[in-house]
C-alpha positions in Angstrom: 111.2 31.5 34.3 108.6 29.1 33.5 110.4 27.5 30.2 113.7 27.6 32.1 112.6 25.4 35.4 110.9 22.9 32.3 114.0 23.0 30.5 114.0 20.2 27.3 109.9 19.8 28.2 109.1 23.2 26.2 110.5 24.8 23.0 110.6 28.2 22.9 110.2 28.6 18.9 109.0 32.0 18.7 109.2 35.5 21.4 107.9 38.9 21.1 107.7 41.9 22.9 106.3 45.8 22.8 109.6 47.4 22.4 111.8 46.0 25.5 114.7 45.0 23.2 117.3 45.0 26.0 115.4 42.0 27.4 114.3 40.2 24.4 117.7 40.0 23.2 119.0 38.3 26.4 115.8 35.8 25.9 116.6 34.9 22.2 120.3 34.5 23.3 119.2 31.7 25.9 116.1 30.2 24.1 116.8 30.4 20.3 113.8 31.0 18.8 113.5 30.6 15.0 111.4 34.0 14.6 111.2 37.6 17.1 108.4 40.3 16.7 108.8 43.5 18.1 106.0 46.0 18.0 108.2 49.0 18.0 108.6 49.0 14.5 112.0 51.1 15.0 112.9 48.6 17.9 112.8 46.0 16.0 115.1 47.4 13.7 117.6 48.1 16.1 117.1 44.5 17.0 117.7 43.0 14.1 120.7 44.8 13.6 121.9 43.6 16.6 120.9 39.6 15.9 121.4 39.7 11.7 120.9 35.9 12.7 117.4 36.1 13.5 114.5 36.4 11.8 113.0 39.6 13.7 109.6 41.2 12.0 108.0 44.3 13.6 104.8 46.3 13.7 101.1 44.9 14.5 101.8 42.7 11.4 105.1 41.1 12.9 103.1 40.1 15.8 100.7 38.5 13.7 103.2 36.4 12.1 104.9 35.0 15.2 101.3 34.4 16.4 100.4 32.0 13.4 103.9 30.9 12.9 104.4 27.3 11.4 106.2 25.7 14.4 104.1 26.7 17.4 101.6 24.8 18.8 100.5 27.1 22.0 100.5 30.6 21.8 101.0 32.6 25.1 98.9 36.1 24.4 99.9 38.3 26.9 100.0 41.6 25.6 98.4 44.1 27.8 95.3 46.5 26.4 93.5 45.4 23.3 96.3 45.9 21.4 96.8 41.7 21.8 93.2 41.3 20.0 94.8 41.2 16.5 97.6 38.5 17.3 95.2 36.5 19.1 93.0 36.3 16.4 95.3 35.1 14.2 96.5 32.6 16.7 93.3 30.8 16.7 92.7 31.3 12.5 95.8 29.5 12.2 95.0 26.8 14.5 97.2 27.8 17.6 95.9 26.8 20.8 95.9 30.1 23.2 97.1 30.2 27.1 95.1 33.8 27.5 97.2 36.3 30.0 95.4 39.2 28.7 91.9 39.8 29.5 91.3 42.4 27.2 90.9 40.3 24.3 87.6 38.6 25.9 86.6 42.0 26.9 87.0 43.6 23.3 85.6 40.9 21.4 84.2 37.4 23.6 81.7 36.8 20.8 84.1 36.3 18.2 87.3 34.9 19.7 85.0 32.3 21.3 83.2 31.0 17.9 86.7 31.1 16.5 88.0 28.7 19.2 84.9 26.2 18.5 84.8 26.4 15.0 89.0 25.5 14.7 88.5 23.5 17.1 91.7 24.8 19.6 92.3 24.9 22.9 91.3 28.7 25.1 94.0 27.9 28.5 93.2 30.6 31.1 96.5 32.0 32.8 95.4 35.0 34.7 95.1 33.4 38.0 91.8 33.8 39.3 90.9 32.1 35.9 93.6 29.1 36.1 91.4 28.9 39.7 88.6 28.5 38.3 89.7 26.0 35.3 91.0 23.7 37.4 88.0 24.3 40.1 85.7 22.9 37.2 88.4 20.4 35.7 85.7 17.2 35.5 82.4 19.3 36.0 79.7 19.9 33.7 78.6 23.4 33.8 75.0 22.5 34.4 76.7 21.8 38.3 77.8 25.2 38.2 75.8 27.7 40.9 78.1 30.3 41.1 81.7 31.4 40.2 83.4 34.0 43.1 85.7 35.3 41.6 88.4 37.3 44.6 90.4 40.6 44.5 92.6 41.6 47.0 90.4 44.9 47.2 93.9 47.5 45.9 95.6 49.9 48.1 92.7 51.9 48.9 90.4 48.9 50.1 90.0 50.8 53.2 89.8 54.2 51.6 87.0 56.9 52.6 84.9 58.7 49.8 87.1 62.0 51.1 90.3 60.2 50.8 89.6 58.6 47.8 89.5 62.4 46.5 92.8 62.9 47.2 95.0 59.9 45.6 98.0 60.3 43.6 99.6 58.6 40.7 102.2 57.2 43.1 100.0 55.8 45.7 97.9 54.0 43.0 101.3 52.3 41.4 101.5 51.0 45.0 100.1 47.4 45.1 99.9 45.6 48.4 99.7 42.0 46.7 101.1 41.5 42.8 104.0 43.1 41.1 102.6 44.2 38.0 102.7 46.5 34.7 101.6 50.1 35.6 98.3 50.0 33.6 97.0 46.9 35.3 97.8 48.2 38.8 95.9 51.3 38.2 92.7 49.1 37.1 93.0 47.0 40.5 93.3 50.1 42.2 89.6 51.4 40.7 88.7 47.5 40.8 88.5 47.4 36.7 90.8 44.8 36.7 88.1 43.1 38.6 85.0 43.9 36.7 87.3 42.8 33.3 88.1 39.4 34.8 84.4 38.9 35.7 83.5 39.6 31.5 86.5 36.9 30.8 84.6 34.5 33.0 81.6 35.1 31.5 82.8 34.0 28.0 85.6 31.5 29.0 83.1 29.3 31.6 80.0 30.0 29.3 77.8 30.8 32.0 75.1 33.6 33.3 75.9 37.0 34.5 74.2 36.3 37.8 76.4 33.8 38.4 79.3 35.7 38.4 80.5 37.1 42.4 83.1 39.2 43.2 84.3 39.0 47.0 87.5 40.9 48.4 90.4 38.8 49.6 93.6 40.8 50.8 95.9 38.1 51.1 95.4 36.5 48.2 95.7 33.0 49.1 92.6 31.6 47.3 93.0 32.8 43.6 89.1 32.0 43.2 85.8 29.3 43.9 83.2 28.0 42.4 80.1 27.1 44.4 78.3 23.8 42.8 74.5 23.4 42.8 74.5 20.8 45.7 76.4 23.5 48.3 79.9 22.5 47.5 83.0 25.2 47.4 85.7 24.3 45.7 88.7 26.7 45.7 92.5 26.8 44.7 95.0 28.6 46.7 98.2 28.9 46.5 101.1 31.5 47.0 100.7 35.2 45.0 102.6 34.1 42.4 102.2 33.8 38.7 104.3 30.9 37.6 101.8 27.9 39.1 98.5 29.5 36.6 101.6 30.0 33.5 103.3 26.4 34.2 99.8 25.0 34.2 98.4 26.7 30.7 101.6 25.3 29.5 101.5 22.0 30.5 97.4 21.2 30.6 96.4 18.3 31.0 99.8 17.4 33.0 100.9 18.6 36.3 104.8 18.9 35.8 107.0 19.6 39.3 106.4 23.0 40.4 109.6 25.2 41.1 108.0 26.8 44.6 108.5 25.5 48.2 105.8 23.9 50.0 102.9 26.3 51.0 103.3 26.9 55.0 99.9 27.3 56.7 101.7 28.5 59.5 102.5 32.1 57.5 99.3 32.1 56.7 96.8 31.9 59.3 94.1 34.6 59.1 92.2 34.8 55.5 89.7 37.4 55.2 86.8 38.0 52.8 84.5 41.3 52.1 82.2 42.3 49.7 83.2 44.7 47.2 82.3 48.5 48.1 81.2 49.5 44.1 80.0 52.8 45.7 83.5 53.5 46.4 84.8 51.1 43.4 82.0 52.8 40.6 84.6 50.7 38.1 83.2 47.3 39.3 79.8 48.0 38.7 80.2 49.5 35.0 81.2 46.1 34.2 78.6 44.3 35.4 76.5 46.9 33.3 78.5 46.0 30.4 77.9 42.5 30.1 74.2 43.4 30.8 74.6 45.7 27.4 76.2 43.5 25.3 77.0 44.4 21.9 79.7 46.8 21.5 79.5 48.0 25.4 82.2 46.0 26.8 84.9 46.1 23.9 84.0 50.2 24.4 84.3 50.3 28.4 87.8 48.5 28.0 89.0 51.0 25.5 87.9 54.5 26.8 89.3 52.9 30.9 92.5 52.3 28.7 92.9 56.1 27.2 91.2 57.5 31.0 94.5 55.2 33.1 96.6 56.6 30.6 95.4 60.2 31.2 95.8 59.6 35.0 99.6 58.2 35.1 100.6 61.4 33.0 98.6 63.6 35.8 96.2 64.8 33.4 93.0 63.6 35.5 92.2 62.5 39.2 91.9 59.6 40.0 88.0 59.3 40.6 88.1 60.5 37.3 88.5 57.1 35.5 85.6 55.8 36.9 83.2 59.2 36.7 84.5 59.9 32.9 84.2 56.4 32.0 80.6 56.2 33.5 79.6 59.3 31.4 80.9 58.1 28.5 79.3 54.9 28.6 75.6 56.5 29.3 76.3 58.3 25.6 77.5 55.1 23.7 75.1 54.1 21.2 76.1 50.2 21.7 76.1 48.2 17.9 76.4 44.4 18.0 80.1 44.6 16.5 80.5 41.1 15.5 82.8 41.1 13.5 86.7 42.1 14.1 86.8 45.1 11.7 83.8 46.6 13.8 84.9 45.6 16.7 88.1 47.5 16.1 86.1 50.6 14.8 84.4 50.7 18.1 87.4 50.3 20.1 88.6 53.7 17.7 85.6 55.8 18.6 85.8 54.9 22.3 89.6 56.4 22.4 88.9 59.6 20.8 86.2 60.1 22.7 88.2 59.4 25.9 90.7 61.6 25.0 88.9 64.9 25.0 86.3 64.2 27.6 
């Protein structure tokens, strides 16, 4: 939607998806893109029998190529899970400037992705919002200014949850968001608040700044995306409506502001804005990521990895819900954390992690 409302302002050279071929194909018949990647390896085949046309490459090494390709000069990572490490990485090798949509790939590996961005010298663009909040909250700042970065969450559908009802949730009333309309993977984590706890580990390695820095503070409407507090008492925070195309649009045109394709905000609509601190006796999720970025090492590329496996385990019913959070916590107490610097460790670790959450 963004590249349509920006029309002859954006190319889009290159496009590729997990295996959604149905869309992708109606995308490369409106855009034109001069390469297609398709994880599905048998997906993409299908697809390029159905565009002979285009040049359509499948498989993680597909997704590399259309990351690095020739023609690009901004990359949007957005694949979900850690499974967008690999293309990212190859992204920044080949000199791509990133707009980053998927958090995991801090998570996994912040060390590494963010040596690789200063040593080729590119360009890290958050796009999740709270982060776009926060980039353009310190647009002008020098970090030393920086007293703290609050980063909000709408608090999930069971904000207001007991520890007894918490007990007793189902796969369906987690997929229910009150807020954001989103994948089913993510909506699970912002239903245990992991979602949360991996957007406060992005922070940490995109703003370069001190875990204790780093504040969490429930919002349910969702107005204010996030705030930073400045060392002489200042708050400065961007709101906005719950949308994603204002953080994409802006990754994609930084340093311009191009014409937004939303209304006015009305004040009127929104009149009451709320905020809490974060129950992580309730939300155990929260807190094991702030103990992962005390860890370091291997601890948070190995947290995102076994939550991953656990959230898959709960949407096919094979564990309750509290589950993600009371497996994960175990599993995390017996990890023998290793400074995985570099990406082959990194994904060895993230390999262990999921066969250990798949039989625990």
């Amino acid at each position: 939607m963004v590249a349509r409302h920006l029309k002859e302002m954006v190319k889009v050279t290159a496009l590729a998806a997990r295996a959604n071929i149905e869309l992708l194909e109606q995308q490369v018949r409106e855009f034109h893109p001069e390469i297609v990647g398709v994880y599905d390896e048998n997906q993409a085949k299908l697809l390029a029998e159905r565009l002979p046309y285009v040049h359509v490459v499948g498989g993680m090494e597909g997704l590399k190529e259309v990351a690095a390709y020739d023609h690009v000069d901004l990359v949007i990572s957005a694949i979900a899970g850690s499974r967008g490490l690999v293309p990212t990485v190859a992204a920044i090798e080949a000199g791509k400037d990133v707009a980053l949509a998927c958090k995991e790939v801090l998570v996994s590996a912040g060390a590494l992705v963010m040596s690789l961005v200063r040593n080729k010298g590119v360009s890290l663009l958050p796009i999740d919002s709270e982060h776009s909040a926060i980039f353009q909250c310190l647009n002008g700042e020098k970090s030393s200014s920086i007293k703290k970065i609050i980063l909000t969450a709408s608090g999930g559908p069971f904000r207001c949850y007991s520890l007894q009802e918490l007990e007793n949730i189902t796969v369906d009333d987690a997929l229910a968001h009150p807020t954001w309309k989103m994948g089913p993977k993510v909506t699970i984590d912002c239903s245990t608040l992991m979602n949360k706890g991996l957007e406060v580990i992005e922070a940490y390695w995109l703003f370069g700044v001190k875990q204790e820095q780093l504040e969490v503070v429930v919002h349910p409407q969702s107005i204010v995306h996030s705030m930073v507090e400045f060392i002489d008492g200042s708050l400065l925070a961007q709101m906005g409506k719950t949308t994603m195309l204002t953080p994409i649009q802006y990754a994609m045109t930084y340093p311009e502001r191009m014409m937004g394709s939303l209304e006015s905000f009305d004040f009127s609509k929104y009149n009451t804005l709320q905020f809490f601190p974060p129950d992580v006796n309730k939300f155990l999720c929260l807190g094991l990521a702030f103990e992962a970025i005390k860890q370091g090492g291997s601890m948070p590329c190995y947290m995102n990895a076994v939550n991953e496996v656990l959230v898959g385990r709960f949407l096919q019913r094979e564990l309750a819900w509290r589950e993600i959070a009371t497996k994960l916590e175990r599993l995390m107490m017996r990890h023998r954390k290793v400074p995985a610097a570099a990406l082959d460790e990194i994904l060895e670790v993230d390999a262990e992690a999921r066969r250990e959450a798949s039989i625990i």
